[in-house]
C-alpha positions as CSV (number, residue, x, y, z in Angstrom):
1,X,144.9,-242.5,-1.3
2,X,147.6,-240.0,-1.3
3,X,149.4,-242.3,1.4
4,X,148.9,-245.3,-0.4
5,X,150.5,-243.8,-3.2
6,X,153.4,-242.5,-1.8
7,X,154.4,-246.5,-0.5
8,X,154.0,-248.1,-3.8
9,X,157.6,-247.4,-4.9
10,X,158.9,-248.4,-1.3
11,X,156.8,-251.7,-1.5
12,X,157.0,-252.5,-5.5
13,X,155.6,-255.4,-7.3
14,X,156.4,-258.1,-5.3
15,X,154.0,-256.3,-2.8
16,X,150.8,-257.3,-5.1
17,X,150.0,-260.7,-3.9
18,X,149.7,-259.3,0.4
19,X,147.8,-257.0,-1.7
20,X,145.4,-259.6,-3.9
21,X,145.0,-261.6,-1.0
22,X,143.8,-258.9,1.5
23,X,141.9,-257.0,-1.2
24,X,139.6,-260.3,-1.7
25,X,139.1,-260.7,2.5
26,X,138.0,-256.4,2.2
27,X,135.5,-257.2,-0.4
28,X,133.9,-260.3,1.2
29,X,134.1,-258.1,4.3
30,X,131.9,-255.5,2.3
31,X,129.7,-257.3,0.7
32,X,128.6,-259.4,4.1
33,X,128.5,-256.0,5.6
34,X,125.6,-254.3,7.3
35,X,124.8,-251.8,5.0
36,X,124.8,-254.4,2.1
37,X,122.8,-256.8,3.8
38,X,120.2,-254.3,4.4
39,X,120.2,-253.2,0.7
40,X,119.9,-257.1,-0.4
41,X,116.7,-257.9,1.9
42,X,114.9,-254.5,0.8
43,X,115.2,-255.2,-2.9
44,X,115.0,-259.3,-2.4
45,X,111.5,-258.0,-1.0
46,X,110.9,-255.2,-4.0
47,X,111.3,-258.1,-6.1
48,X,108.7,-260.5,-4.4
49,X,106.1,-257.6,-5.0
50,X,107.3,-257.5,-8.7
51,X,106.8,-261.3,-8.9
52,X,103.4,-261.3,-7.2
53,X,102.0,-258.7,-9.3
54,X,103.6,-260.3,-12.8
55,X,102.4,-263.7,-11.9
56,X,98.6,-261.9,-11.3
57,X,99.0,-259.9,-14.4
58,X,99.8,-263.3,-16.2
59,X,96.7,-265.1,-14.9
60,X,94.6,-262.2,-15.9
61,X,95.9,-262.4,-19.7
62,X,97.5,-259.3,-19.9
63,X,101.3,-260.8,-19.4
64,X,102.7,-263.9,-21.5
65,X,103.3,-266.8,-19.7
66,X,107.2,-266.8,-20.2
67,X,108.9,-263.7,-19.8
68,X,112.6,-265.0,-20.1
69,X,112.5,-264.0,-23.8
70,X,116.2,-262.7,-23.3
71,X,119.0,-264.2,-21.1
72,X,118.8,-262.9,-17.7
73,X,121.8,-260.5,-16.8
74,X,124.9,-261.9,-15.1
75,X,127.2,-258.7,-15.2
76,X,125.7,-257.3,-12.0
77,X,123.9,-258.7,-9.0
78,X,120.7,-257.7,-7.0
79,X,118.5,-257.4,-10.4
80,X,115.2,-259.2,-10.8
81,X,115.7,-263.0,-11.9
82,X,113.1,-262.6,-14.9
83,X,113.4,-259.8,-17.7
84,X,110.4,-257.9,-18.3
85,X,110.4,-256.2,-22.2
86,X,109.7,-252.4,-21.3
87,X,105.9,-252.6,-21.5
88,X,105.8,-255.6,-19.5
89,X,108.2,-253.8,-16.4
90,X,105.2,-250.7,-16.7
91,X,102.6,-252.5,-16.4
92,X,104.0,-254.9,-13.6
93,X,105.3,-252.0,-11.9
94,X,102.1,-250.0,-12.3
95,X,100.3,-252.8,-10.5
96,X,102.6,-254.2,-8.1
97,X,101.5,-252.1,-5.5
98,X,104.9,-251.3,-3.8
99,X,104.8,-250.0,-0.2
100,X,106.5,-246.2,0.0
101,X,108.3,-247.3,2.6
102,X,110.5,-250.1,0.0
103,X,110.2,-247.6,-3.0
104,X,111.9,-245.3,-0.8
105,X,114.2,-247.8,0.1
106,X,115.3,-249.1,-3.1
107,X,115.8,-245.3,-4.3
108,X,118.1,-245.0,-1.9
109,X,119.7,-248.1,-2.7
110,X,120.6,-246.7,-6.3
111,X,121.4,-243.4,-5.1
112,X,124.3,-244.8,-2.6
113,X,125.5,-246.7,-5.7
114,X,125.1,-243.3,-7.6
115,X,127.0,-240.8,-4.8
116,X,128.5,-242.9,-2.3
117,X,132.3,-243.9,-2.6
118,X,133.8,-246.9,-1.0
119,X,137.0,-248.0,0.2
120,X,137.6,-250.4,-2.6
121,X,137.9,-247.8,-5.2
122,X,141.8,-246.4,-3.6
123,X,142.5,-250.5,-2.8
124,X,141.4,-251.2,-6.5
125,X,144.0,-248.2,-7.7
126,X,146.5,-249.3,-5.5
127,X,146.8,-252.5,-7.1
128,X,146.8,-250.7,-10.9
129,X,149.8,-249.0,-9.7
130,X,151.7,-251.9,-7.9
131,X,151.7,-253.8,-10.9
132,X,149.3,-252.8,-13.7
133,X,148.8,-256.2,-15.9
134,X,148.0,-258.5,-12.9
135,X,145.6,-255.9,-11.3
136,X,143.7,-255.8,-14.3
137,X,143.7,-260.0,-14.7
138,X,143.0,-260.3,-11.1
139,X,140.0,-256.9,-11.3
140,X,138.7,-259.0,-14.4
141,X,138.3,-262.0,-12.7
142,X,136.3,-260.7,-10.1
143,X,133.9,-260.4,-13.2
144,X,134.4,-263.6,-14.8
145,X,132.3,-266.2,-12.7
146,X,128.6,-266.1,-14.3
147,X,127.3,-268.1,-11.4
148,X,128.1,-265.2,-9.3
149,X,127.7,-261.6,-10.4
150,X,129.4,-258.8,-8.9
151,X,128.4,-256.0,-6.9
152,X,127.0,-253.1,-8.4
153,X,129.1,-250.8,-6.1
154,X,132.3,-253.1,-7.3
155,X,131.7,-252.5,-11.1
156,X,131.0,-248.8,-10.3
157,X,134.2,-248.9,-8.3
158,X,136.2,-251.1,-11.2
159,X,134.9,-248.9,-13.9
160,X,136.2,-245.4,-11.9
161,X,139.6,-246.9,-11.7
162,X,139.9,-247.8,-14.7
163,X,138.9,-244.5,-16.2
164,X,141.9,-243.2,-14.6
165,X,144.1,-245.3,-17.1
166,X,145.0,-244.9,-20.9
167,X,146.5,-248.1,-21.6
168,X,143.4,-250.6,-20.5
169,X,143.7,-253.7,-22.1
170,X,140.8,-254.8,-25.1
171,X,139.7,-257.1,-22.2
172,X,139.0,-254.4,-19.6
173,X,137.1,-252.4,-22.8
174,X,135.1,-255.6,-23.1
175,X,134.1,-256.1,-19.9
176,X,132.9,-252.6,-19.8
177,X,131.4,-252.9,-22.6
178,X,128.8,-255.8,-20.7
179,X,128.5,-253.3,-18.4
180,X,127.2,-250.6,-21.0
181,X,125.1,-253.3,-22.8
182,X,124.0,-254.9,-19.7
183,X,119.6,-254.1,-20.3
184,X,118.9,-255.3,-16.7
185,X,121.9,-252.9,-15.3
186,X,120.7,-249.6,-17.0
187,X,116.8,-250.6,-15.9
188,X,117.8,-251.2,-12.0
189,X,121.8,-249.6,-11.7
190,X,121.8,-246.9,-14.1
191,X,125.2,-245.6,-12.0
192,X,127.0,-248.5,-13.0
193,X,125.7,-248.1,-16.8
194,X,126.8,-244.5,-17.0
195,X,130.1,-245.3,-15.5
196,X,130.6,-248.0,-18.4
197,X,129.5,-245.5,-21.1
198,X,132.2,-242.8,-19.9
199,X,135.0,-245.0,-20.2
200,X,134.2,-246.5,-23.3
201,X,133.5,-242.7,-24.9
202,X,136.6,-241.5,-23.5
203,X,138.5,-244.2,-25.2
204,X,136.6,-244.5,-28.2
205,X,136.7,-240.8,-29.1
206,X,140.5,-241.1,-28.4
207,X,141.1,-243.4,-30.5
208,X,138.4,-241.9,-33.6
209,X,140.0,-238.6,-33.6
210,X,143.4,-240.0,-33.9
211,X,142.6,-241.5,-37.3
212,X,140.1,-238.3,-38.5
213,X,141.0,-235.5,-40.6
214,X,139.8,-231.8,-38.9
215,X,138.2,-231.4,-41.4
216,X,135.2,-229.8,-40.6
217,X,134.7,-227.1,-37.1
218,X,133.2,-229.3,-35.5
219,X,135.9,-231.9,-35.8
220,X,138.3,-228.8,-34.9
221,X,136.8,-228.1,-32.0
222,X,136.3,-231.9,-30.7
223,X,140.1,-232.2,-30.8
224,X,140.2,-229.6,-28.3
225,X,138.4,-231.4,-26.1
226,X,141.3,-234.2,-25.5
227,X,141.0,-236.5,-23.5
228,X,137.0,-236.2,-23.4
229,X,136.8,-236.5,-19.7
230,X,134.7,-233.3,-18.9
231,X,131.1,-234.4,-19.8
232,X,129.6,-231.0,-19.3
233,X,131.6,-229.6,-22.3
234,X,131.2,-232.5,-24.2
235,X,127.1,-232.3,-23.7
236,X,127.5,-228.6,-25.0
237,X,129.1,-229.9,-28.3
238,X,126.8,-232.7,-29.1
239,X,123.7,-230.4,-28.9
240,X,125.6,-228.3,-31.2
241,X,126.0,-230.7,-33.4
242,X,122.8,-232.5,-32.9
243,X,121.3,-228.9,-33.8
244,X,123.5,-228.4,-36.9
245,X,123.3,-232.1,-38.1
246,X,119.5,-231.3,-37.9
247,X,120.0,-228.4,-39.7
248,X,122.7,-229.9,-42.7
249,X,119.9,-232.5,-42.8
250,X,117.1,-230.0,-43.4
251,X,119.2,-227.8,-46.0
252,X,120.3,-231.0,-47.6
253,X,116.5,-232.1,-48.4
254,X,115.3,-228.3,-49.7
255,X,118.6,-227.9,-51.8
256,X,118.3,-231.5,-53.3
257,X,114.8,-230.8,-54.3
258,X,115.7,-227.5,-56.2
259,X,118.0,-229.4,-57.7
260,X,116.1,-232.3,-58.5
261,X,113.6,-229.9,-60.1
262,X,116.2,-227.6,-61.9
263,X,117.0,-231.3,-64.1
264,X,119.9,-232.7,-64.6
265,X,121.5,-230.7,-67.0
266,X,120.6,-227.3,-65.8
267,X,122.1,-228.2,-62.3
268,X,125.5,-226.0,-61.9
269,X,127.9,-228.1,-60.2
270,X,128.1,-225.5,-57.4
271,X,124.6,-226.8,-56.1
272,X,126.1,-230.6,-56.8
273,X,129.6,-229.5,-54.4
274,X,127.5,-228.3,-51.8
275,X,125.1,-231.4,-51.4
276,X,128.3,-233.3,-51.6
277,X,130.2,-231.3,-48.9
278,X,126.6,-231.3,-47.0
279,X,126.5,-234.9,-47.3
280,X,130.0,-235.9,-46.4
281,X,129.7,-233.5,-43.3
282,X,126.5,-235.7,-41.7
283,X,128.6,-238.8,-43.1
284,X,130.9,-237.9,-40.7
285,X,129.2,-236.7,-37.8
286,X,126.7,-239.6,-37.5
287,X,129.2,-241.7,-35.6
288,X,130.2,-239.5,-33.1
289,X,127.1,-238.1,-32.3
290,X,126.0,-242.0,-31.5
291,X,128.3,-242.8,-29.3
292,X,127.7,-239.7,-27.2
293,X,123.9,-239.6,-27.5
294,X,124.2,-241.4,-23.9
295,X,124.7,-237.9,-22.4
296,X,121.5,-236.1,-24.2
297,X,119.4,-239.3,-23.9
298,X,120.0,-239.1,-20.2
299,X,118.6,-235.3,-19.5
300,X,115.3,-234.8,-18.9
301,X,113.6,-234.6,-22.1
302,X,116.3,-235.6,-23.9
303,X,115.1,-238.6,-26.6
304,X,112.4,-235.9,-27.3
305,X,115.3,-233.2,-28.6
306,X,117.5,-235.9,-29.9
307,X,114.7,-237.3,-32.1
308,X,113.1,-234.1,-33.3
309,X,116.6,-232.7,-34.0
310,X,117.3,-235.4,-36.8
311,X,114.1,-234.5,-38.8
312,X,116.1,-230.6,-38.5
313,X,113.9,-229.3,-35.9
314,X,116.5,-227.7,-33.6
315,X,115.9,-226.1,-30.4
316,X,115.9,-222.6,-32.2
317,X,113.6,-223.7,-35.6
318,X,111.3,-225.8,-33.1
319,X,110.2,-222.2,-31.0
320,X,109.7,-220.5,-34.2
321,X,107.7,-223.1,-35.4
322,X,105.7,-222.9,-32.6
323,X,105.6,-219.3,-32.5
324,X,104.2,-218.9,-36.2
325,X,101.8,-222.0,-34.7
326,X,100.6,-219.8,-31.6
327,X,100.2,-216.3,-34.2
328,X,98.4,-218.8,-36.3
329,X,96.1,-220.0,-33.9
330,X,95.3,-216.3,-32.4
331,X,94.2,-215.1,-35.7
332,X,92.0,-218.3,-36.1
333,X,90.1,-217.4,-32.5
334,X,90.1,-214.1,-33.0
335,X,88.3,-214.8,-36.6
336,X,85.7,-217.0,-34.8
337,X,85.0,-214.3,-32.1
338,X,84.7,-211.8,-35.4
339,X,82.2,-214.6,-37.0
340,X,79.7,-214.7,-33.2
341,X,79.7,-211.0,-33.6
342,X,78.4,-211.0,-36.9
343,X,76.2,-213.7,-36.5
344,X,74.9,-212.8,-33.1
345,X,76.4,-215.9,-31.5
346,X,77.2,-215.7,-27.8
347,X,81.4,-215.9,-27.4
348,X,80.5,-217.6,-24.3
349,X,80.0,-221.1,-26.5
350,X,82.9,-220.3,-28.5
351,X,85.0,-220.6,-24.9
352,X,83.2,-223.5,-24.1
353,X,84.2,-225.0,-27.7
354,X,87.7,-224.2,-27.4
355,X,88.1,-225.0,-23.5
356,X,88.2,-228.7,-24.8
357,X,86.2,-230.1,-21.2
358,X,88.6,-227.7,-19.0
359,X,85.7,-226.5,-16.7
360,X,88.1,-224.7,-14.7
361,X,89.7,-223.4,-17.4
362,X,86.3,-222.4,-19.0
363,X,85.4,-220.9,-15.7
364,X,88.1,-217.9,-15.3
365,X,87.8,-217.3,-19.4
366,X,84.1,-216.4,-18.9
367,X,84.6,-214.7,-15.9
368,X,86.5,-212.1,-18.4
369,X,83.3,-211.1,-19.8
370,X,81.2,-208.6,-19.0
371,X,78.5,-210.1,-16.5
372,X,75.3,-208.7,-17.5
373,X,75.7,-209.1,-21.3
374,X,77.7,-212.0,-21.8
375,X,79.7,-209.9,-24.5
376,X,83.0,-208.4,-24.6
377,X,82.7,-204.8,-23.5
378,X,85.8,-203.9,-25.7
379,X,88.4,-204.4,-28.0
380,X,91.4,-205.1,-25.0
381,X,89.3,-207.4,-23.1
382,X,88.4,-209.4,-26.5
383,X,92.7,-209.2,-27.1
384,X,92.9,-210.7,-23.4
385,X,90.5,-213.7,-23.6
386,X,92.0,-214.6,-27.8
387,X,95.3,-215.2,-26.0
388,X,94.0,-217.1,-23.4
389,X,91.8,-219.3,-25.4
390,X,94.7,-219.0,-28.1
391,X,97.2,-221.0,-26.1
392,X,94.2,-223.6,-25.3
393,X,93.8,-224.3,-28.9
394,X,97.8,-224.0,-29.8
395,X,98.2,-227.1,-27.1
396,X,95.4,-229.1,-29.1
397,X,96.5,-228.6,-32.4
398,X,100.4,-228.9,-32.2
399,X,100.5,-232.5,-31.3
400,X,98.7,-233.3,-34.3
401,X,100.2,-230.4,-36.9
402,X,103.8,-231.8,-35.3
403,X,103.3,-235.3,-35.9
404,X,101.8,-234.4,-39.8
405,X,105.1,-232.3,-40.6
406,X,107.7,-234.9,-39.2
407,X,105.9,-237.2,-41.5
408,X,106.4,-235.3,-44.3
409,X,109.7,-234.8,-43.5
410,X,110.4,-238.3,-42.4
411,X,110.0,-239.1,-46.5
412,X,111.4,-236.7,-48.0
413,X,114.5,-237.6,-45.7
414,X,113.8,-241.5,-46.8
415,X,113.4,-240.5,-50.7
416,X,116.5,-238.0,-50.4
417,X,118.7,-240.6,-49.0
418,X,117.8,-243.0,-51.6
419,X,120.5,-244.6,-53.6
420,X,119.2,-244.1,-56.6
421,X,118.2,-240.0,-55.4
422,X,121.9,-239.6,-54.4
423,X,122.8,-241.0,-57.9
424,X,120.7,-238.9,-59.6
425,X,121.9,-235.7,-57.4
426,X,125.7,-236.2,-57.4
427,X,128.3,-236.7,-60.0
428,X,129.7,-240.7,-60.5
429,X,133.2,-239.3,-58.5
430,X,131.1,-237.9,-56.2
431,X,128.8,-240.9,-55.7
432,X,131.4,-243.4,-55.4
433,X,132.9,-241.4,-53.0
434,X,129.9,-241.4,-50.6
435,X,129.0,-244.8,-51.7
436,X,132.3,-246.0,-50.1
437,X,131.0,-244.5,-46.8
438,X,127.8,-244.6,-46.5
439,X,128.0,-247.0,-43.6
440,X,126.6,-243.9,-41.2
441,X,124.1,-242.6,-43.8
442,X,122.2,-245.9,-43.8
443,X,122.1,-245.9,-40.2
444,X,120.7,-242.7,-40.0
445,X,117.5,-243.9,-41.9
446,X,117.4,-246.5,-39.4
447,X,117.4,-243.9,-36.9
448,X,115.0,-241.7,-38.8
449,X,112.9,-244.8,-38.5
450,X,113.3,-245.0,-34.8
451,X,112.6,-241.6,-34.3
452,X,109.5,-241.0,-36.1
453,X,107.6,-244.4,-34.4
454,X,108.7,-243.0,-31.2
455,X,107.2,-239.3,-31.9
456,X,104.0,-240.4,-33.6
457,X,103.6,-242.5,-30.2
458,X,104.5,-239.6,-27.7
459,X,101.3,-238.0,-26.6
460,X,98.7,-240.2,-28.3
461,X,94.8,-240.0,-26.8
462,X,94.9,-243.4,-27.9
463,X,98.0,-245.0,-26.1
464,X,98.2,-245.8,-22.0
465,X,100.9,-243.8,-20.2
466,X,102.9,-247.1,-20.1
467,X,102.7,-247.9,-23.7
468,X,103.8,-244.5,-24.5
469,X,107.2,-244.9,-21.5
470,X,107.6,-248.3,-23.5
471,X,108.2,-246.6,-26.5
472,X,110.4,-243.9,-25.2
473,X,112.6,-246.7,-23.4
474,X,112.4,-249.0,-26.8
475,X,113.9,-246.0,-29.0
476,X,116.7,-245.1,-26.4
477,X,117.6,-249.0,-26.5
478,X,117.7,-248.7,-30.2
479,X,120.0,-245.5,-30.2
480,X,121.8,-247.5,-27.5
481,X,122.3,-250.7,-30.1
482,X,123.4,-248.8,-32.5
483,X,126.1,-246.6,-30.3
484,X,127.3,-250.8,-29.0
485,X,127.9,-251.1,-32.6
486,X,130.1,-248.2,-33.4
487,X,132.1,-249.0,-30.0
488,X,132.7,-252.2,-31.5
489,X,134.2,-251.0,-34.8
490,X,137.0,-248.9,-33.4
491,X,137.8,-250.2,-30.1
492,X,137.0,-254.1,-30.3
């Protein structure tokens, strides 16, 4: 690249049609080349198992008999030519019966895309800088023809070049855009996806902080991270201010109900400023924690934190909740070994209770006791075996106890939010001036929404393990929805 650069003010503009013309015989080269060919016929195979086993799923009942509910995608090529909804692609996928060998295969197809560079990418920047607005028409054309979608490697490559540019035009940003909102591309070439969602946060976050105030820290400290190209610090921030949003949410419904309870009148209009300032604060951190939730929804675990941050439990509040639930549960065993002692119950069925069908696990916590007896023999060998069985019963109960206190909180956030709540809380100037934004606010009861059917899903007895992916996949394609919309406000 660095020698391609140095000849573009020798060769100039007029250069750019040699340039057009040879860069379309490179890619036709490519794409007819070895390695592609090879990629096409091992998922072109992939997808004949995924079509045998959806067509048998379908005669047994369990699949409808159309499945092209939504258009199938044109922005990239080599996806499957019917869209499965998320439980549908589990269950297909679960019974397809893939040989290793092709699983393998088309793994390593999307990790090329993900890691491998190509020589298109320095031809594709080569032409930006011989003459920028006729790259970009002639790059966007490449994406135009329906009948023929591109390359996942070519939109990958596209999309890195044009992250190297401020001054895109809105058509570029659209095109990227399909990209980002392409379904089919983030189930089958997540690279590409990811690609799309940098460039339009980079530009989107330039373009929001330019019209927002500092006027909170965390709006401070975003500026300092101009121009938003480091995605490891800007990671760090959102789980800061997923954590403190959770937190401003939390204080928000505790203060509004001491307020609510102190009565109208009694109220000081210090409490009334701080719900205000509380309010206006997750007002304005709503949008920009969408549009990067990409980055959190992406780590491993990561629509678990994002959704049990909004309902305020943070990473920190979450492991002393479940530290007050483990010193909970130990006092609760360590009563029921107290109550065999008295009652001359053997603790052995006590284990057994609380092993929940673990026989392994029931095993080695007999084995502490003494073997003649049955009994503990003392006091530290009773401590050993509570926090053993402790832990057992801590795993069984915090699904449940977690699930009851995000519904609680879930309305109390839904009553708190209220219109008529906020009314009641804040002064008329005060209301009108959330009133005139309270664009985010609504959406994050739609998120709060999202969030609770997607936790009240997550480790249900009573769900398969593909309805519970489904659900996990349906709530980050909500998030995602909502993160195409605010894209849409400020940069299209």
């Amino acid at each position: 690249m660095p020698k391609l650069e140095t000849l573009v003010p020798e060769l100039g503009p007029a250069f750019f049609d040699e340039a057009a013309v040879f860069a379309g015989e490179l890619l036709a080269l490519y794409v007819a080349s070895p390695v592609k060919r090879a990629e096409q016929n091992v998922l072109a195979d992939f997808h004949v198992f995924l079509d045998r086993a959806a067509r048998q799923l379908v005669a047994a009942g369990e699949l409808p008999d159309v499945m092209t509910a939504e258009p199938v995608s044109s922005s990239v090529s080599l996806v499957p030519a019917d869209f499965y909804t998320p439980l549908q692609w589990f269950k297909v996928n679960a019974s397809s019966e893939v040989p290793r060998d092709v699983v393998h295969a088309v793994d390593a197809a999307k990790r090329r895309n993900q890691l491998v560079h190509t020589v298109l990418e320095p031809l594709f920047q080569f032409m930006l800088q011989l003459d920028h607005e006729r790259a970009v028409a002639w790059q966007l054309k490449l994406c135009s023809d329906e009948s023929t979608p591109i390359d996942p490697d070519v939109a990958r490559d596209l999309i890195r070049v044009w992250r190297t540019r401020t001054d895109l035009p809105a058509a570029a940003l659209r095109q990227a855009k399909v990209w980002s909102d392409d379904r089919q591309a983030f189930r089958h070439w997540p690279s590409v996806v990811e690609e799309a969602d940098r460039l339009l946060r980079e530009h989107w976050f330039r373009t929001w902080v330019a019209e927002l105030p500092a006027a909170t820290v965390q709006a401070r400290h975003l500026q300092l991270l101009y121009p938003f190209t480091d995605g490891n610090r800007m990671l760090r921030w959102l789980k800061n201010c997923v954590d403190q949003t959770g937190t401003a949410i939390d204080f928000f419904i505790f203060e509004s109900g001491k307020l609510a309870a102190a009565g109208e009148y009694e109220a000081e209009e210090m409490s009334r400023a701080v719900l205000y300032r509380q309010l206006l604060w997750v007002d304005q951190m709503i949008p920009p924690l969408v549009v990067l939730a990409d980055l959190i929804l992406n780590t491993p675990n990561g629509a678990f934190e994002f959704a049990l941050s909004l309902f305020g439990f943070t990473t920190e509040h979450r492991h002393g909740w479940e530290r007050v639930l483990d010193r909970h549960c130990a006092e609760a065993v360590h009563r029921r070994f107290l109550a065999d002692l008295r009652n001359g119950r053997p603790p052995a069925k006590t284990i057994k209770m609380l092993s929940f069908g673990d026989e392994i696990f029931e095993a080695e916590v007999i084995a502490e006791l003494d073997s003649l007896t049955g009994e503990f023999d003392s006091m530290e060998q009773r401590d050993a075996v509570v926090e053993k069985v402790a832990a057992m019963y801590a795993s069984s109960r915090e699904q449940k106890l977690l699930n009851t206190e995000i519904g609680r909180r879930y309305r109390r956030l839904m009553q708190v939010l209220h219109e008529d709540n906020i009314r009641r809380l804040l002064s008329d100037e005060q209301f009108e001036a959330i009133d005139r934004a309270s664009g985010p606010l609504r959406d994050l009861s739609a998120i709060a929404a999202a969030s609770r059917k997607y936790l009240s899903s997550r480790r249900a007895l009573n769900r398969t393990t593909e309805e519970i992916l489904a659900e996990e996949e349906d709530f980050v394609s909500d998030i995602r929805n909502l993160r195409s919309t605010y894209i849409q406000r400020v940069l299209l």
